[in-house]
C-alpha positions in Angstrom: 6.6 50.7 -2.9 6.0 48.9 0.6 2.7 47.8 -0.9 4.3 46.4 -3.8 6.8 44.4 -2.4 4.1 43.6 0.2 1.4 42.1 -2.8 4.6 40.3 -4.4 5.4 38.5 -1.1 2.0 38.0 -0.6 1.9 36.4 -4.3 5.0 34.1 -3.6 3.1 32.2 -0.3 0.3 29.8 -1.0 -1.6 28.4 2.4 -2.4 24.9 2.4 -5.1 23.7 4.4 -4.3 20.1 6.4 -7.7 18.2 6.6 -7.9 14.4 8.2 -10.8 13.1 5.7 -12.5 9.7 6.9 -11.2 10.3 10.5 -12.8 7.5 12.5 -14.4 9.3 15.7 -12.6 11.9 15.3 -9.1 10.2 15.3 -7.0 9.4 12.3 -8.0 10.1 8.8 -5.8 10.4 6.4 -4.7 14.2 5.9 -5.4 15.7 2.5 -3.9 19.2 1.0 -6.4 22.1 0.7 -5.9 24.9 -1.0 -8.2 27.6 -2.4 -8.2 29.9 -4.6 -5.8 28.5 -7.1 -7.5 29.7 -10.5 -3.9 31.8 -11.2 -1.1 28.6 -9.9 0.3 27.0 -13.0 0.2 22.5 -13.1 3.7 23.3 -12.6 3.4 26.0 -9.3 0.8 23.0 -8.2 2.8 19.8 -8.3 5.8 21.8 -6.7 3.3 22.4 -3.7 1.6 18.9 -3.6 5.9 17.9 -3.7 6.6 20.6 -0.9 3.6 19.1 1.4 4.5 15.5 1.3 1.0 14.2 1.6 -0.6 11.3 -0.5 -2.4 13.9 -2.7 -3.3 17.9 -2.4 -6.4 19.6 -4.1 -6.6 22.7 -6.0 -10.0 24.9 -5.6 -10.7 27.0 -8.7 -13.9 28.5 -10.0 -15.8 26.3 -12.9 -18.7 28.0 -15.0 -20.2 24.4 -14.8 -20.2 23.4 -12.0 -19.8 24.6 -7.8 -16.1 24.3 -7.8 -13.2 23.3 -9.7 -11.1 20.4 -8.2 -7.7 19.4 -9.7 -5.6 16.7 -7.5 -2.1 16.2 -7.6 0.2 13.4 -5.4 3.6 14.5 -4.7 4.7 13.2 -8.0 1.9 13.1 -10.7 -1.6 15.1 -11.1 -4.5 12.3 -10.9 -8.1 12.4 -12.0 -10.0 11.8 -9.0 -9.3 11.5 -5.2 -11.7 10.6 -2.6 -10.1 11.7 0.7 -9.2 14.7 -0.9 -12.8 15.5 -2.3 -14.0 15.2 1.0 -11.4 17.1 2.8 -12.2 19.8 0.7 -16.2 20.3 0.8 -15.5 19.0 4.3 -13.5 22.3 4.9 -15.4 24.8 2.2 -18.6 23.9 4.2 -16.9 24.6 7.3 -15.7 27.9 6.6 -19.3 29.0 5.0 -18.1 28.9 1.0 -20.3 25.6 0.8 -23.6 25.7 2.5 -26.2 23.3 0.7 -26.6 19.9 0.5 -26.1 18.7 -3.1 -23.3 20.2 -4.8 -21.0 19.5 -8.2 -17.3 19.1 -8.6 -15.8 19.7 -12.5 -12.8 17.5 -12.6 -10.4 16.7 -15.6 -12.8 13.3 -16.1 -15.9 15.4 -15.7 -18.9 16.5 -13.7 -19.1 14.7 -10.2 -22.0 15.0 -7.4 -20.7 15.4 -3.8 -24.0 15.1 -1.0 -23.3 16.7 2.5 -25.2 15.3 5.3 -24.3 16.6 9.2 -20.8 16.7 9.1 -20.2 13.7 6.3 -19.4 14.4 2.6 -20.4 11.9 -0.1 -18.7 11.5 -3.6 -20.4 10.1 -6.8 -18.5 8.0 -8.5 -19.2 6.1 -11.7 -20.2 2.6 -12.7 -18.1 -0.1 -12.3 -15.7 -1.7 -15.1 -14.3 -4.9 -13.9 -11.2 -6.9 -15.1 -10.2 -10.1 -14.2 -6.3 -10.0 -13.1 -6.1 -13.4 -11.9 -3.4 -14.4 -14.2 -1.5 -12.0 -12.1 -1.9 -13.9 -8.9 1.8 -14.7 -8.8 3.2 -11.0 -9.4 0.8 -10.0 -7.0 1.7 -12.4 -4.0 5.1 -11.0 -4.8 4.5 -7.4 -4.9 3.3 -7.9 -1.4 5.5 -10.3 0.0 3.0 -12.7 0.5 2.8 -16.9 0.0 -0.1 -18.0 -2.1 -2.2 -19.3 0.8 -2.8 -16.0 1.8 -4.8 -14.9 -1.3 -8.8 -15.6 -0.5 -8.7 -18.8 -3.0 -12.8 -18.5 -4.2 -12.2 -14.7 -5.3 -10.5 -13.3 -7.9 -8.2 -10.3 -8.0 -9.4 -7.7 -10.1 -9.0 -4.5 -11.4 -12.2 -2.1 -10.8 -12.8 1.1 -12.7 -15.2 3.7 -11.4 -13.5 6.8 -12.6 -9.7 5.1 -12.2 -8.8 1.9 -11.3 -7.3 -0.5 -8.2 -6.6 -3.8 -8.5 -8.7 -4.8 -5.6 -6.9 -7.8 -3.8 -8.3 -10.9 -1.2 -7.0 -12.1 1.5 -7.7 -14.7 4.2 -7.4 -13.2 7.4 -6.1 -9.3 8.8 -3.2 -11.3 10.4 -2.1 -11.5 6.1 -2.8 -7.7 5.8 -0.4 -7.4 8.5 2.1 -9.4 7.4 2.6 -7.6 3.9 6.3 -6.3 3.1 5.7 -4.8 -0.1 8.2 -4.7 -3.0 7.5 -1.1 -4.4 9.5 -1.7 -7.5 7.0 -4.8 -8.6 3.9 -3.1 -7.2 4.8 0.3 -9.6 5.7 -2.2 -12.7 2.6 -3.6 -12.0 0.4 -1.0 -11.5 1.8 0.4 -15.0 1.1 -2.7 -17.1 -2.4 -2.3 -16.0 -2.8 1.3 -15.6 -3.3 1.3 -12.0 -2.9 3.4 -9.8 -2.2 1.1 -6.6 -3.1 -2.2 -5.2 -6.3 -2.3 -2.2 -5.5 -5.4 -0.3 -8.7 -6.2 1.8 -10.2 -9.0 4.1 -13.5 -10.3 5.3 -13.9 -9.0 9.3 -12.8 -6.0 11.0 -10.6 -4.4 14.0 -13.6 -2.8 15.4 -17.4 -4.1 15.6 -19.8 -3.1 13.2 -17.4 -2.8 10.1 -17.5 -5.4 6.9 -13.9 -5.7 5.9 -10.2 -3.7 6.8 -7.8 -3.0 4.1 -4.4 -1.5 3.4 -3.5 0.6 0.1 -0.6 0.6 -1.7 0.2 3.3 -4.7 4.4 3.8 -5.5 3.2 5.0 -9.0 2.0 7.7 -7.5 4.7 8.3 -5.6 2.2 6.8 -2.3 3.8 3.8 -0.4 0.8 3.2 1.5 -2.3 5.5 2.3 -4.7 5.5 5.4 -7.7 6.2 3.7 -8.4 5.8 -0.1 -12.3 7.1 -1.0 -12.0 5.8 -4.4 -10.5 2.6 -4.1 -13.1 1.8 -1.3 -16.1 2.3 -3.9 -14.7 0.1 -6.0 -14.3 -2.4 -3.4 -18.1 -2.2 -2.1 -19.0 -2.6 -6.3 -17.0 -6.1 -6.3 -17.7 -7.1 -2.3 -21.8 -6.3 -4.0 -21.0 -8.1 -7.5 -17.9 -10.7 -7.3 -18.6 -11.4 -3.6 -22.7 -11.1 -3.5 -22.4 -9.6 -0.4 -26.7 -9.1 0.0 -26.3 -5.2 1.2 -25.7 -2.0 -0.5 -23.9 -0.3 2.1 -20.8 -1.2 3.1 -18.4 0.3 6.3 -14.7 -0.2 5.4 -11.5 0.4 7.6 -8.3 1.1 6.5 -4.6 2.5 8.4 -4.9 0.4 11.2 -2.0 -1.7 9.9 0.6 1.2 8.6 3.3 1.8 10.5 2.2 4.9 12.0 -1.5 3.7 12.5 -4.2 6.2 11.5 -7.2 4.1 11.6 -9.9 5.6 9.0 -13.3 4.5 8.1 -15.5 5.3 5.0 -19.0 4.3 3.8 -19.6 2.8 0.3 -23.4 3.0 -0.9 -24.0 1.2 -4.3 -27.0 2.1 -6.2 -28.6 -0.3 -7.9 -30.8 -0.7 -11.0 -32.6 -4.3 -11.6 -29.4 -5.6 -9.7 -27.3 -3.8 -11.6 -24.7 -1.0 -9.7 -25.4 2.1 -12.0 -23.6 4.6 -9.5 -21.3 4.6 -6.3 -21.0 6.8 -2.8 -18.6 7.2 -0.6 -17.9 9.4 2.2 -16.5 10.2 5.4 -15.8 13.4 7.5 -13.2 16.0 7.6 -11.3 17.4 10.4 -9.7 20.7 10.5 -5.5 19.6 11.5 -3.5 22.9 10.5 -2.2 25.4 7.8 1.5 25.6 6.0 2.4 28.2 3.8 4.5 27.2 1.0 6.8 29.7 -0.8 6.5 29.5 -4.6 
């Protein structure tokens, strides 16, 4: 009977995994739910943890007869079809532990088959083509949504929604001084981000905090029950497709910041790499490290 009670306790606590993906030097990140072995949690047992831990999304590690694992992600509020930080975090952590030991590896996701490239102690995320969408009619609910005036919107570039997997309307502005003046109206940004199926707004300028980087950014998401996010994997693919295509920006890789302008800073930085095809972008990388940060157990 001890046992029992004992394997029913044990059956009733799920360990979570903290891991900082895109930590910049080993500071920051933004910290993304782990937890393994989920093949026997209901969607429902998974978005009452990702609620319980709090955190801009939590992955679920399952086994996949196609594929290395199987990754579901979930924000505190919704279940979403792809998540950079958290793909990361999470062959970031499986390779640390030993489950995940060789260099190119698959993810099965509810979109699909993804490829995720270790290298040292970085992890690197496929993502797919680009799909662009002109939102500048939008230009006025946008300035809005952030609490901006319309000087502050890069005037020669256009905002646009990006699609390589799911989509952000990517957003320019003049000067970092703008990303830090944004006071965002949630309820606009969410109505928003429904009408066009978004799932947040990636506000970006030209220049960086530190040497060395192309542009910082901040990310926005209430839809997805995220006010703002320290480091978005997805989002900053898409915004090294359009810096490459809308901005002809001569490179293919690109080194993006992000959380330096939260109100708890966690500065983060994540590498883009655009492949290209007779100048076309036929796929997308980007990747980061992972850094171990703690463990909660959550009672189901």
């Amino acid at each position: 009977m001890m046992t029992n009670l004992k394997n029913m306790h044990k059956e009733q606590t799920k360990e979570v995994h903290i891991i900082r993906a895109f930590a910049d030097a080993g500071m920051g990140g933004n910290p993304a739910g782990v937890v393994l072995d989920a093949d026997h949690l209901t969607n429902e047992q998974k978005q009452y943890i990702a609620a319980q831990v709090g955190l801009s999304e939590t992955a679920f590690v399952s086994t996949s007869k196609v594929a290395d694992i199987k990754l579901e992600f979930f924000t505190p509020n919704r279940q979403i079809a792809h998540c950079g930080h958290a793909t990361v975090a999470t062959f970031a952590y499986l390779n640390q532990i030993g489950r995940i030991t060789k260099k190119q590896a698959t993810k099965e996701t509810i979109d699909g088959l993804r490829s995720i490239f270790l290298t040292g102690d970085r992890v690197f995320m496929e993502q797919l083509a680009p799909r662009y969408t002109n939102l500048d009619h939008e230009r006025l609910t946008v300035l809005q949504a952030l609490g901006l005036a319309s000087g502050d919107l890069l005037s020669e570039a256009p905002v646009t929604r990006v699609d390589t997997g799911n989509a952000f309307a990517i957003v320019p502005v003049v000067h970092p001084e703008v990303l830090q003046r944004i006071r965002p109206d949630m309820g606009v940004m969410e109505a928003l981000s429904e009408r066009h199926d978004l799932i947040g707004l990636y506000v970006f300028t030209q220049g960086s905090m530190l040497p060395g980087r192309d542009v910082t950014t901040r990310m926005f998401a209430p839809r997805y029950g995220i006010p703002e996010e320290s480091a978005t994997g997805m989002a900053a693919g898409q915004l090294g497709c359009y810096l490459h295509d809308v901005l002809k920006f001569p490179q293919q890789r690109f080194l993006i910041e992000q959380g330096h302008f939260m109100a708890e800073p966690s500065p983060s930085l994540i590498q883009t790499d655009v492949t290209l095809d007779f100048g076309k972008i036929t796929s997308v990388m980007a990747g980061g490290t992972g850094e171990y940060a703690s463990t909660l157990s959550i009672e189901l």
